[in-house]
C-alpha angles and dihedrals in degrees: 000000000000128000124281103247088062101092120254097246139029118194120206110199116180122203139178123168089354103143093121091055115019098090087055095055105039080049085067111048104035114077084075100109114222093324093087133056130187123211108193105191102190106205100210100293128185111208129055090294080114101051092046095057095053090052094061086037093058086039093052106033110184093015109070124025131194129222113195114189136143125276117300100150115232104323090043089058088042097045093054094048102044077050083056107043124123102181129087097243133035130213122179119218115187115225102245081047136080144188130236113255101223095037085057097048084058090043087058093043092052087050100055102042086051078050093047095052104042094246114161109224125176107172134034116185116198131180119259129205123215105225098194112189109253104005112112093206120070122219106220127200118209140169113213100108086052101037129032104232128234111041140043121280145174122245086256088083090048113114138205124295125230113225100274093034106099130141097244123168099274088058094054144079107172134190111268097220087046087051100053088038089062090062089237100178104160116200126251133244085023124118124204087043083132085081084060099043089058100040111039095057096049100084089062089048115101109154118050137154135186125224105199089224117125092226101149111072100193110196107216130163102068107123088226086056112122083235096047093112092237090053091048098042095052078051096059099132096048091056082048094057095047083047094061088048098063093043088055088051101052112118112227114249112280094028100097121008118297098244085063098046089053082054101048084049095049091053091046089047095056084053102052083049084053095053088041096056094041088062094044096049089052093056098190114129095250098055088044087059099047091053087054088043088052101067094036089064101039081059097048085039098048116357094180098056082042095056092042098057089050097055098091131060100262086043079053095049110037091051097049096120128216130034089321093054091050091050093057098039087057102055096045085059099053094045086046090048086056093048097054105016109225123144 
């Protein structure tokens, strides 16, 4: 662990062309004393993302600190501030996101008495909260029928996830050293790394717990957002790319626990169904033959994680390949897309 004069969290927060939303989110995260610390990569932005940042930066010296660089799309930003961080965990908040004030007091307090008493913790799962533009009712993602609440466990006492139950970013505040020891080097220009941020680093994680707060408050439902299904869809590669990552990624059987391993399926699989989908959705040719290729190669790749992703009913479904499998992808999005309501 670090010493105890680094402060217990840093906060990246990258941010390109965030004018609209960067004040939001920085209001929310500064009034923590030196516990907190607050990392702002602007991308290269071109609008007045930069001078607000400095502004919060010269208002809050010491607190938050500003990392100007070119243009390296959403690893790049990430890359630069996980390389920055003093403090002994790191949490990402995307600048059109924020984080609930109260959630975050007991995520610090949970921090520092792991800190206090020498307890080393490697993981800390919190609840997030899908603000979606113009929708009254939240959809909130928890974690109490997968984690027991209140102390510090191994992955052998995680349970199963339901299907819209993954530990995504927003659901994570990981351990900085842990982080830099798993090699995570995310690559640049490329959206939806954030599928590779919370997925490369679990298998060196031994020690997690969940605090049942709704900290992250993720902003969905604007037509120009990365997860808007246009957007994705005209963004396929780089899905694809984050996709073989992870593949690549993927430990054999046997190598870490096997709740773990189920986990690291599950989220494999979710991806696989995004890509899937994306192709689907497209409809060209091309697109149509490169959902069939995808599979073929994950099976000639890795034919155990393969296997494994196809082994429940949505793997099953989502791979079935030909007018039949299209059908039935279709209808698990749209049902998927009223459930949780993204768009």
């Amino acid at each position: 662990m670090a010493h105890s004069d680094s402060p217990l969290l840093t906060v990246i927060v990258p941010a390109y062309n965030s004018q609209e939303y960067l004040d939001r989110c920085l209001r929310t995260l500064v009034g923590y004393g030196t516990d907190l610390e607050i990392v702002v990569v602007n991308d290269g932005s071109r609008d007045r993302t930069a001078q607000i940042a400095d502004t919060w930066a010269a208002n809050h010296p010491g607190i938050v600190r500003v990392i100007h660089q070119e243009n390296a799309g959403h690893g790049g930003a990430l890359n630069a501030g996980i390389a920055a961080a003093r403090g002994d965990y790191l949490k990402v908040v995307d600048s059109d996101d924020w984080v609930d004030r109260a959630a975050m007091r007991e995520v610090l307090d949970v921090l520092g008495s792991c800190r206090d008493s020498a307890d080393t913790l490697d993981l800390l799962v919190t609840n997030y909260v899908y603000e979606k533009q113009g929708r009254s009712r939240k959809a909130v993602i928890r974690y109490r029928n997968v984690l027991p609440t209140g102390r510090t466990l191994s992955w052998e006492e995680m349970r199963r996830c339901r299907y819209d139950q993954y530990l995504m970013m927003h659901a994570l505040i990981l351990r900085t050293e842990l982080v830099r020891a798993s090699g995570l080097a995310l690559p640049t220009h490329t959206f939806y790394v954030d599928y590779l941020y919370s997925f490369i680093p679990l298998p060196l994680v031994q020690t997690l717990r969940y605090l049942d707060v709704d900290l992250y408050r993720y902003f969905i439902g604007r037509d120009d957002q990365s997860v808007n299904e246009k957007v994705m869809i005209g963004r396929i590669d780089q899905l694809l790319r984050v996709n073989g990552g992870m593949v690549d990624a993927m430990p054999r059987q046997g190598e870490v626990p096997a709740p773990l391993y189920r986990y690291m399926t599950h989220y494999l699989r979710i991806n696989f169904v995004v890509c899937s989908v994306m192709l689907l959705r497209s409809g060209t040719p091309e697109h149509l033959e490169l959902r069939e290729r995808l599979w073929e190669e994950f099976a000639a790749a890795d034919p155990e994680s393969c296997a494994a992703v196809r082994a429940d009913l949505l793997g099953t479904l989502i791979s079935v390949p030909g007018r039949a499998g299209r059908i039935m992808s279709t209808i698990g999005y749209k049902v998927s897309q009223a459930l949780l309501g993204y768009n």
